[in-house]
C-alpha positions in Angstrom: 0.0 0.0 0.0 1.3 3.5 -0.8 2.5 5.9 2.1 -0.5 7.9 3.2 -0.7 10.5 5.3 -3.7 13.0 7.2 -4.8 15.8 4.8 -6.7 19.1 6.1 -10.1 18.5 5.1 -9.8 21.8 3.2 -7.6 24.9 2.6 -9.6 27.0 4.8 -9.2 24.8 7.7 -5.8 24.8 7.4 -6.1 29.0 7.5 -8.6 28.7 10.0 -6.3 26.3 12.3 -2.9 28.8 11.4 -4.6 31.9 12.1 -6.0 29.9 15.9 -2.3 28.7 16.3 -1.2 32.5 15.6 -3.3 34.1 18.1 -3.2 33.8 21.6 -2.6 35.0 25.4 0.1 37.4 23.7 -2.0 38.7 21.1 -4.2 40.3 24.0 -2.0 41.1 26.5 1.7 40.8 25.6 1.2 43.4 22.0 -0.8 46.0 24.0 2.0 46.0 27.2 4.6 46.0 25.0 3.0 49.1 22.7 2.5 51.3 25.8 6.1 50.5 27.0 7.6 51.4 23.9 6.4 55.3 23.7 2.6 54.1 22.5 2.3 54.5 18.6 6.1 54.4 18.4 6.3 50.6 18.8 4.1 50.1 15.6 7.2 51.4 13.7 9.8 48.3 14.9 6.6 46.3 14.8 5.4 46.8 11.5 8.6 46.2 10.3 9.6 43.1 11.9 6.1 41.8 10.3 7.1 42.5 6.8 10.7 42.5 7.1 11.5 39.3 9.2 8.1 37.6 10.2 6.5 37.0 7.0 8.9 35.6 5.5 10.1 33.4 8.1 6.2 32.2 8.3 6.8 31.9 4.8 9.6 29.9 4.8 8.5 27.3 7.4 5.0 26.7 5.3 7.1 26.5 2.3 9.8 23.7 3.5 6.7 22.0 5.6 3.9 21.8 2.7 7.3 21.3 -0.2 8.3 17.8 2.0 5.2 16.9 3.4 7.0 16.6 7.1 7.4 18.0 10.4 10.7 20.7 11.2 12.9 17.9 11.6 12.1 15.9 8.6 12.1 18.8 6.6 15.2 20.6 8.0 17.1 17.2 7.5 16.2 17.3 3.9 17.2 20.6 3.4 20.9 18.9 4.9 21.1 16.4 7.0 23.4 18.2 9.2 20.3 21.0 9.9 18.1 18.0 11.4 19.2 19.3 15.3 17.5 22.7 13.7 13.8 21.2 13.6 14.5 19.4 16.4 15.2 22.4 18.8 12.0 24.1 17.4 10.3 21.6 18.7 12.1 21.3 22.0 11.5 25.4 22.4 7.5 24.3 21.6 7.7 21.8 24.1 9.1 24.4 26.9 6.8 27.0 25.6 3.8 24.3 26.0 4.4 22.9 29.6 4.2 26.9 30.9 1.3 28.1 28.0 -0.5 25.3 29.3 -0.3 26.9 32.7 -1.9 30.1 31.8 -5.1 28.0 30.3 -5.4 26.0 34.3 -5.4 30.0 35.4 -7.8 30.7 32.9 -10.3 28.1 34.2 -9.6 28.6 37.9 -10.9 31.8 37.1 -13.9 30.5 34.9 -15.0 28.9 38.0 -14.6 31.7 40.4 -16.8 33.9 37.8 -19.4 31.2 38.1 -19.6 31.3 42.3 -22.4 32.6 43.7 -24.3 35.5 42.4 -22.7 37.9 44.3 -19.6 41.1 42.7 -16.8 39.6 44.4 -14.6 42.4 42.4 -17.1 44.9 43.5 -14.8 48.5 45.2 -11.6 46.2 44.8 -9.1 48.5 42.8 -6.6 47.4 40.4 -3.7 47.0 42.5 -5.7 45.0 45.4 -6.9 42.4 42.5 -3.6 41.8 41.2 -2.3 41.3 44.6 -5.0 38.5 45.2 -4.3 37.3 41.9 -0.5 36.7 42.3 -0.9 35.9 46.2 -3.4 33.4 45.8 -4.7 32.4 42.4 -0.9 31.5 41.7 0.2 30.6 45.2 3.2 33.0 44.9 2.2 33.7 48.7 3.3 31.0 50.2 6.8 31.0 49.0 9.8 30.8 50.2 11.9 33.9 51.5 13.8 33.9 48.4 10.8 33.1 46.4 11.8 29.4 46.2 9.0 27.0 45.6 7.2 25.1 49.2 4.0 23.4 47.1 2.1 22.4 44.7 -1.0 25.0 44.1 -4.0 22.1 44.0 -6.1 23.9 41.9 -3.9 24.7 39.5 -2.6 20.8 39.3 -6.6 20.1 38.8 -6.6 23.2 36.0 -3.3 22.3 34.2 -4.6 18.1 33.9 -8.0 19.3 32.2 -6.1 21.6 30.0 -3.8 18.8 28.3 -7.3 16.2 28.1 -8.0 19.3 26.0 -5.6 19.0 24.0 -5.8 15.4 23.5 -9.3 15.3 22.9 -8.1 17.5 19.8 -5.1 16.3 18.7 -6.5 12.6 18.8 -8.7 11.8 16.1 -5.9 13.8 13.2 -5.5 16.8 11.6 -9.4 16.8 10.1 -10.4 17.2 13.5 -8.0 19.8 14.9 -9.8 21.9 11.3 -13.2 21.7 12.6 -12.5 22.4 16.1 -10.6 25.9 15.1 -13.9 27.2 13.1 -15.3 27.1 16.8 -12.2 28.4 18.8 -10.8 30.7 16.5 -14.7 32.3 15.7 -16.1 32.6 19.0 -12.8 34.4 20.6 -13.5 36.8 17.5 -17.3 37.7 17.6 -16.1 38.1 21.6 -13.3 41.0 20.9 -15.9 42.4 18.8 -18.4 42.5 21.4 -16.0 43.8 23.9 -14.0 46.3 22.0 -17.7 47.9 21.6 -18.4 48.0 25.0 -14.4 48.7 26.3 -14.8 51.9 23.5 -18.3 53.5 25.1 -17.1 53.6 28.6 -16.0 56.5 30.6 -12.3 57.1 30.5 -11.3 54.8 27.3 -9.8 57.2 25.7 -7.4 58.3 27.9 -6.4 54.3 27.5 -6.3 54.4 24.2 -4.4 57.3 24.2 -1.6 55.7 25.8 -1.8 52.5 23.9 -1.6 54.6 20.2 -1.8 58.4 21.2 1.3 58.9 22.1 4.2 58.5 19.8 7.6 58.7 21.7 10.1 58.4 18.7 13.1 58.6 21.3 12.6 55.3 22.7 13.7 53.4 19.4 16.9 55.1 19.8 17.4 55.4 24.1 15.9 51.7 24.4 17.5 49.4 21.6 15.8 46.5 22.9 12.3 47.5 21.5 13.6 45.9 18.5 14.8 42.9 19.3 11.3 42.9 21.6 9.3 43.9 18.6 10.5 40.5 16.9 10.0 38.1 19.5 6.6 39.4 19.7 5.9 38.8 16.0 7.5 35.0 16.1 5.6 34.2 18.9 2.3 35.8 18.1 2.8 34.2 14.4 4.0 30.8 15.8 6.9 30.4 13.9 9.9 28.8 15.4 8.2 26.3 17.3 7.9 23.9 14.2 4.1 24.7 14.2 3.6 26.3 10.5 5.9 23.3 9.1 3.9 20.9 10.8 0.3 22.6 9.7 1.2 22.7 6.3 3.0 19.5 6.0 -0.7 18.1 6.1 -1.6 20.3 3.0 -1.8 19.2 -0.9 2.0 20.1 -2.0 0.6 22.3 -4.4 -1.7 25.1 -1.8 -0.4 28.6 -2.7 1.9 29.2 0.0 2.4 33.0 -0.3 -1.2 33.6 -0.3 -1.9 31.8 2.8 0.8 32.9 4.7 0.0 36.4 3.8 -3.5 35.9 5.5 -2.6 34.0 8.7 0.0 37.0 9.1 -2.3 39.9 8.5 -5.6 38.1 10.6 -3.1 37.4 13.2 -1.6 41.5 13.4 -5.4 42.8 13.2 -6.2 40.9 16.3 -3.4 42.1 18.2 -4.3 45.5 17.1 -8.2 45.7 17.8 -7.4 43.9 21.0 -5.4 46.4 22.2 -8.2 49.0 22.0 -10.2 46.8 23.3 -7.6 46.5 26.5 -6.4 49.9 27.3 -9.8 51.3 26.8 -11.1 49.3 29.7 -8.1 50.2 31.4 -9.3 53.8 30.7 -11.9 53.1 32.5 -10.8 51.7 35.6 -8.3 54.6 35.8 -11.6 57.2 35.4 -13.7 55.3 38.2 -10.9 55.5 41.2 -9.6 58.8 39.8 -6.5 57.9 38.6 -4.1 58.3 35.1 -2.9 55.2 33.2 0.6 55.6 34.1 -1.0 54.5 37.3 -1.8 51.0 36.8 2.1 50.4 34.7 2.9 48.1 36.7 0.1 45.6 36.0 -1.6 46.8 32.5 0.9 44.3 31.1 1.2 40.2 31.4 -1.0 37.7 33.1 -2.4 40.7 35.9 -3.6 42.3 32.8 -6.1 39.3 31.8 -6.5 37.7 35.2 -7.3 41.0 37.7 -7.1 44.1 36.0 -9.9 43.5 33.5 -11.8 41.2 35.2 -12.3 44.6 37.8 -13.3 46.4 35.0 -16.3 43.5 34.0 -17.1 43.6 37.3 -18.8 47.5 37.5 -20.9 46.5 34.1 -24.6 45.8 34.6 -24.4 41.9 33.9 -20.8 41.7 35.3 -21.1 38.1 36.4 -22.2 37.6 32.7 -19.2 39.4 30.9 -17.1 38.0 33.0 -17.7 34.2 32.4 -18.1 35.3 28.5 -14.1 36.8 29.0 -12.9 34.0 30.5 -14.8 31.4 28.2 -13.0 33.5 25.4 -9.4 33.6 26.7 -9.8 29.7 27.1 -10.5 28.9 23.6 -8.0 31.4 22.1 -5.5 29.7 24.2 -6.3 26.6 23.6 -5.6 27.1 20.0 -2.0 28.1 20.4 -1.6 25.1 22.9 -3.1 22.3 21.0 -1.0 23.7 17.9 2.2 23.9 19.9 1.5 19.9 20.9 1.1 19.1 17.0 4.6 20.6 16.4 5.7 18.1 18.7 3.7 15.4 18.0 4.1 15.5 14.2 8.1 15.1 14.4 7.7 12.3 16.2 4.9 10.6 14.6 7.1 11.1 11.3 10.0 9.2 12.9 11.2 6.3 12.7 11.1 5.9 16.5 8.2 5.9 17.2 6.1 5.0 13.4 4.8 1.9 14.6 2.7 3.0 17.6 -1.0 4.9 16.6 -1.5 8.5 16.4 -3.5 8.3 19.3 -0.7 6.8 21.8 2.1 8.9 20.3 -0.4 12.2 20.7 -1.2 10.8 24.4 2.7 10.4 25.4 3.6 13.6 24.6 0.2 15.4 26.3 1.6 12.8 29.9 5.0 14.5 29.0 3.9 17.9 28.9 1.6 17.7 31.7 4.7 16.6 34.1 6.5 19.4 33.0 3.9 22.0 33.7 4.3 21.1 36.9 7.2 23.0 37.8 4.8 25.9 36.8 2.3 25.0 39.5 3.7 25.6 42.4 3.9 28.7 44.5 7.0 30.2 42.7 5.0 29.1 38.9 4.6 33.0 38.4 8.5 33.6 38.8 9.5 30.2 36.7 7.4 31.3 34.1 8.1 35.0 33.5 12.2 33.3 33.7 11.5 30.8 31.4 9.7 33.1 29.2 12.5 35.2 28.9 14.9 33.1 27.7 12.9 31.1 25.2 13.2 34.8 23.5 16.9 33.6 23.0 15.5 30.5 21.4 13.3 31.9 18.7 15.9 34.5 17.5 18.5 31.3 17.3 16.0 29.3 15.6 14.9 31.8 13.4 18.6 32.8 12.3 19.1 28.9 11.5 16.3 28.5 9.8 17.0 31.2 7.3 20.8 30.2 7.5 20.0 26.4 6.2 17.3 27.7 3.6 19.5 30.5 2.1 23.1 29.6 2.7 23.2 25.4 2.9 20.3 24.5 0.3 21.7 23.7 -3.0 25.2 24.4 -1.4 26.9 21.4 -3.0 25.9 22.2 -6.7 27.9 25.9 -5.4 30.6 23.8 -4.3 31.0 21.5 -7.7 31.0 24.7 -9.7 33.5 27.0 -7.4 35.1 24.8 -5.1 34.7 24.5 -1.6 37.2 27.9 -0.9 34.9 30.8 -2.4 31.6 29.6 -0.8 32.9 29.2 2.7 35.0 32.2 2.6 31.9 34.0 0.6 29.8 33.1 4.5 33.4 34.7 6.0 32.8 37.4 4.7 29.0 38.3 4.9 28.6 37.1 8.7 32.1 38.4 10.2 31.9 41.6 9.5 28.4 41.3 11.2 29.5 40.2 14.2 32.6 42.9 14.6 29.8 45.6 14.0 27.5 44.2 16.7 30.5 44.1 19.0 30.8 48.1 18.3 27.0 48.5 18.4 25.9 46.4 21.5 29.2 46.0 23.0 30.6 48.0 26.3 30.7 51.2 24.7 27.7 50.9 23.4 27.1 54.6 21.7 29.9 53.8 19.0 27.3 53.4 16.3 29.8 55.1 13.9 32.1 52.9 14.6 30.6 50.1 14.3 29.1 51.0 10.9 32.9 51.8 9.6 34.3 48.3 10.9 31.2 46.7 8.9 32.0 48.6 5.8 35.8 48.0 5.7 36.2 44.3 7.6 33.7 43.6 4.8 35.6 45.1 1.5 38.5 43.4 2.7 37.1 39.8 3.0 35.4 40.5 -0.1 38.6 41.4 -1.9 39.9 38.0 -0.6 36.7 36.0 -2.2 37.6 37.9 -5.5 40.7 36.5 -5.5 39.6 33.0 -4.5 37.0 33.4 -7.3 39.9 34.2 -10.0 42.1 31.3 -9.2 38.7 29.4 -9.8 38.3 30.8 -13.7 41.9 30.5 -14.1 42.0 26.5 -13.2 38.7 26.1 -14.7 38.6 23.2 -18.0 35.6 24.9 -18.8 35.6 28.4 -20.3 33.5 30.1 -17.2 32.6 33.5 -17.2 33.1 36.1 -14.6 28.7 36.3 -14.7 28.4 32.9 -14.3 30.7 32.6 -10.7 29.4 35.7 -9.7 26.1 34.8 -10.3 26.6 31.1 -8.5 28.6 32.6 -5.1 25.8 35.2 -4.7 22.7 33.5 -5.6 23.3 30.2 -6.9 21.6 28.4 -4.4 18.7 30.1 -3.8 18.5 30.7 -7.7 18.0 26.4 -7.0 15.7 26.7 -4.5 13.1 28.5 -6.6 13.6 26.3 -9.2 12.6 23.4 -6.8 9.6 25.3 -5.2 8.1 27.7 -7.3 7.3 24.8 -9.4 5.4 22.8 -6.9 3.9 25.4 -4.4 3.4 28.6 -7.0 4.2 32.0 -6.5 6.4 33.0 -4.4 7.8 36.8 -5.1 11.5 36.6 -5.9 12.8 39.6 -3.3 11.9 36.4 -0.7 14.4 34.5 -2.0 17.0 38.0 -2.3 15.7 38.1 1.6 16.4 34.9 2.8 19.9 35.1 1.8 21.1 38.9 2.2 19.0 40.2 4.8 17.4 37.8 6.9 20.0 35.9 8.0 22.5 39.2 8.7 19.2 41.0 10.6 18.4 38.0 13.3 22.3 38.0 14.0 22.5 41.4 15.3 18.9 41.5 16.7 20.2 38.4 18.8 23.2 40.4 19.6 21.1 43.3 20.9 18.9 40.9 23.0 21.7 39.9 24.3 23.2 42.9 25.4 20.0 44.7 26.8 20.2 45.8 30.4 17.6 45.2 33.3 15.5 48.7 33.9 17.1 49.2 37.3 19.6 51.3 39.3 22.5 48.7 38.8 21.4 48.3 35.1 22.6 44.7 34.9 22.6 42.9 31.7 19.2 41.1 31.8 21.0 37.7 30.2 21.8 35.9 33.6 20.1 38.6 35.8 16.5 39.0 34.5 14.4 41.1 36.7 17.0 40.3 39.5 15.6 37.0 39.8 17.4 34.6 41.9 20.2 32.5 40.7 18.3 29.3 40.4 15.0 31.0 37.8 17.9 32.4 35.9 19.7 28.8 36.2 16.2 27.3 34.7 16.2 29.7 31.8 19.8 29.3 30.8 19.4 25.9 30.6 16.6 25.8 28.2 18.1 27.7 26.1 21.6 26.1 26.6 19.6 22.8 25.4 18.5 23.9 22.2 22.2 25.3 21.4 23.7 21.3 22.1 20.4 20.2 20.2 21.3 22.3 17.3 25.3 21.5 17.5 25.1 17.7 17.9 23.1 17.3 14.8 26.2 19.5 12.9 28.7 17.6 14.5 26.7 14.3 14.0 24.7 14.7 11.3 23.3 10.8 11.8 23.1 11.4 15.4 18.8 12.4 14.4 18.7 9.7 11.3 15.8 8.5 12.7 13.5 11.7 12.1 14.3 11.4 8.5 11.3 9.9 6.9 13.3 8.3 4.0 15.0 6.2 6.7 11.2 4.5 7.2 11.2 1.4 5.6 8.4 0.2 2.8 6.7 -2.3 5.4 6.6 0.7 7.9 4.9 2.9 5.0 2.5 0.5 4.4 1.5 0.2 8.2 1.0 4.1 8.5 -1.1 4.0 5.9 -3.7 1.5 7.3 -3.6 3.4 10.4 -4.1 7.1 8.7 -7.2 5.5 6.7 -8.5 4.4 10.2 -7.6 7.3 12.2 -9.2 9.8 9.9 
């Protein structure tokens, strides 16, 4: 029997299920925090063009390689080279992380559901903002019982009881295959929807919103992209995350499409639904936070502190329900709402997961259902660590340093699809010498300029810029040199066009040979980006990120002192993100070291067993 495998009942599902995977907890809270940290209307400048510049494209690329070979990351990384395998793999590792804390949020989100729905009487009623957020990280996450250095003493029950009817969730739709997963997203990507709308109304017509949304968009602090370099670096995490690239998600979606779904199209829509969400529902959030500032006769700058992360969802606006006729009502409606966007991104990080591994020759044999089940038992053992009294602190930690993760990943990514595809036809035709030294010369210089640019001194932009400039014309003289031994030697009477040509562009010249004819139109600048700008961008945003400094009197550098956490969070964050560097390294050094994700090493009796079971299971 031929080597089936699940199929989105239709394109739309597929969209439907992207643009559910896109949006999420950050589309709501983390945008609009981020927008009023970042001088207000200002932050749409970095963010807009991290969308179009980087995000796009990377969401492009990862539908492209996962729809072209019909596989999860590491499948189709591995084809790409077999040495780039460990790159799909740590996606999925930074999806697992991001899923056993993600997971957490949801368990808040229904402990919260059921408060809403206890007795009949305000329990928010002449509570202020601060008082709710203190009962919300005092008690709802159990940060009040810890320790005197905030070390963890318990497990929070009720968030254990949350966080195990969260992952039957996410069984219940990861199950039954990818036809499934479609039909549930009509009703959890629709419902959150018609609920902004509803809200946004209402957030609009009470007293006070516009001061709110005055400070989300009215103000437009230009000097904060210059004093506060981070907001860069910040405005790309946000648009990985919030688009759900670098977690082998889009790869995995669309390696259950027909090979032949216009890619560019699609992508262009999940992107755009996914950035009008996170706009409207940032109206919808500072104007009720507007409003809460009008009723106890305070500004916005008042409620900074928590007008941002999970306070924002879990006390701030549940306060603001709370003095609307109906409140009980709105309030169950909010919560209902937050649970299925959520749920979305969740069950869509999980599929990441559970796709590579279903596509592996590990674990082929065993039914979608087991293999789905395994991974939800993992993940539910590793939320734990997010359940006890010091969850809050592990998560915001964690969360910090998967940031690190996606900008690696992302770099990789576009490194193996611009640089390494097609790289041994380069190789045939110049040699070995030119191409590497060709990479020499286009990362180095790079890398000396973000030394300048993010370094001690940090203001030596000049500088920087000049070391770029010449560190680069002098490797590139070397390359031209390497490039005329190569006509020189050459049997064949090659033209100067013709090695130009092949150092700058040859391989991704290949590339749209190889895709354009199978999944249509893609615009040729993507292919110019993913080589010469992509690539060169993530490697000094990563450098920036890595340099930024904690907003505090000792101005630390936030990599290994993140909000001044102790020792052991920043430990836990390290870690992660030290993992996905080994992940990534041992599949270069070894590149048969992850063989077994490759789906050509499946044998034909293996093939033929999948298919029975993808007939049966869908």
């Amino acid at each position: 029997m031929a080597h089936q495998r699940g199929k989105w009942s239709s394109r739309m599902a597929f969209i439907v299920a992207s643009i559910g995977a896109a949006i999420g907890f950050g589309n709501v809270w983390r945008f609009p925090s981020l927008a009023y940290t970042y001088g207000g209307g200002a932050f749409f400048l970095p963010y807009l063009l991290a969308l179009f510049i980087i995000g796009i494209p990377v969401l492009i690329l990862e539908v492209a390689v996962g729809q072209f070979y019909q596989t999860g990351d590491a499948g189709a990384f591995g084809k790409v080279h077999p040495r780039f395998r460990g790159v799909g793999l740590s996606s999925i590792f930074a999806a697992f992380v991001v899923t056993t804390y993600y997971c957490v949020l949801l368990a808040w989100t229904l402990r919260m559901f059921v408060y809403s729905c206890q007795g009949s009487e305000n329990r928010w009623k002449d509570v202020t903002g601060k008082q709710a957020n203190d009962w919300f990280v005092g008690v709802v996450t159990g940060l009040s019982t810890a320790g005197d250095n905030i070390e963890p003493t318990r497990l929070v029950g009720p968030n254990v009881a949350g966080l195990a009817v969260t992952w039957i969730f996410i069984y219940l739709c990861l199950a039954f295959g990818v036809k499934w997963t479609g039909r549930i997203a009509y009703v959890t990507v629709g419902l959150p929807i018609a609920i902004l709308i509803v809200l946004l109304v209402r957030a609009v017509t009470l007293d006070g919103s516009g001061d709110g949304v005055k400070a989300y968009i009215g103000e437009w602090d230009m000097k904060v992209l210059s004093d506060q370099p981070a907001v860069w670096s910040e405005a790309v995490t946000q648009v990985f995350f919030s688009l759900s690239v670098t977690f082998g998600i889009m790869t995995a979606y669309a390696s259950y499409n027909n090979r032949n779904d216009p890619v560019f199209t699609n992508s262009i829509i999940i992107a755009i639904s996914n950035s009008l969400y996170s706009i409207v529902a940032g109206f919808a959030v500072f104007g009720t936070i507007g409003y809460i500032a009008h009723k106890e006769g305070k500004t916005v700058d008042d409620f900074k502190d928590f007008s941002g992360g999970p306070s924002l969802i879990f006390a701030t606006y549940p306060v603001a329900l709370s003095t609307l006729p109906g409140h009980g009502h709105w309030e169950r409606l909010f919560f209902i709402a937050l649970f299925l966007l959520g749920i979305d991104s969740a069950f869509a990080l999980a599929e990441g997961v559970t796709t590579v591994f279903r596509d592996s020759a590990l674990l082929r044999r065993f039914h979608h259902a087991i293999t789905t089940a395994g991974v939800c038992l993992v993940g539910f053992l590793g939320g734990l660590l997010f359940c006890t009294d010091s969850g809050l602190i592990f998560l915001d930690a964690t969360d910090y340093y998967v940031n690190f993760m996606m900008i690696l990943i992302g770099f990789m990514e576009c490194f193996s699809i611009g640089w390494i595809y097609g790289i041994e036809s380069q190789i045939s035709t110049l040699g070995w010498m030119p191409v590497v030294a060709y990479m020499a010369a286009t990362f180095g210089p790079v890398c000396l300029a973000s030394g300048f640019w993010f370094g001690a001194n940090s203001d030596e932009i000049m500088k920087g810029f000049v070391s770029l400039v010449v560190s680069y014309a002098v490797l590139m003289m070397g390359v031209f040199y390497l490039c005329y031994r190569v006509k020189q030697k050459s049997s064949e009477d090659i033209t100067w066009r013709r090695i130009l040509v092949e150092l700058f562009m040859g391989n991704v010249l290949k590339l749209r040979k190889d895709l354009v004819g199978v999944v249509r139109y893609i615009p040729v600048l993507w292919f110019f980006m993913v080589r010469h700008l992509l690539p060169q961008l993530l490697l000094v945003l990563f450098a920036n990120l890595a340099t930024a400094n904690n907003d505090d009197t000792r101005a630390r550098r936030k990599f290994g002192h993140y909000s001044n956490y102790p020792r052991g969070y920043q430990a836990l964050g390290i870690t992660v993100f030290v993992l996905a560097c080994v992940i990534i390294m041992v599949g270069m050094v070894f590149p048969r070291a992850y063989a077994c994700f490759d789906r050509s090493t499946i044998t034909e009796n293996e093939l033929s067993v999948e298919g029975e079971e993808v007939e049966s299971a869908v």
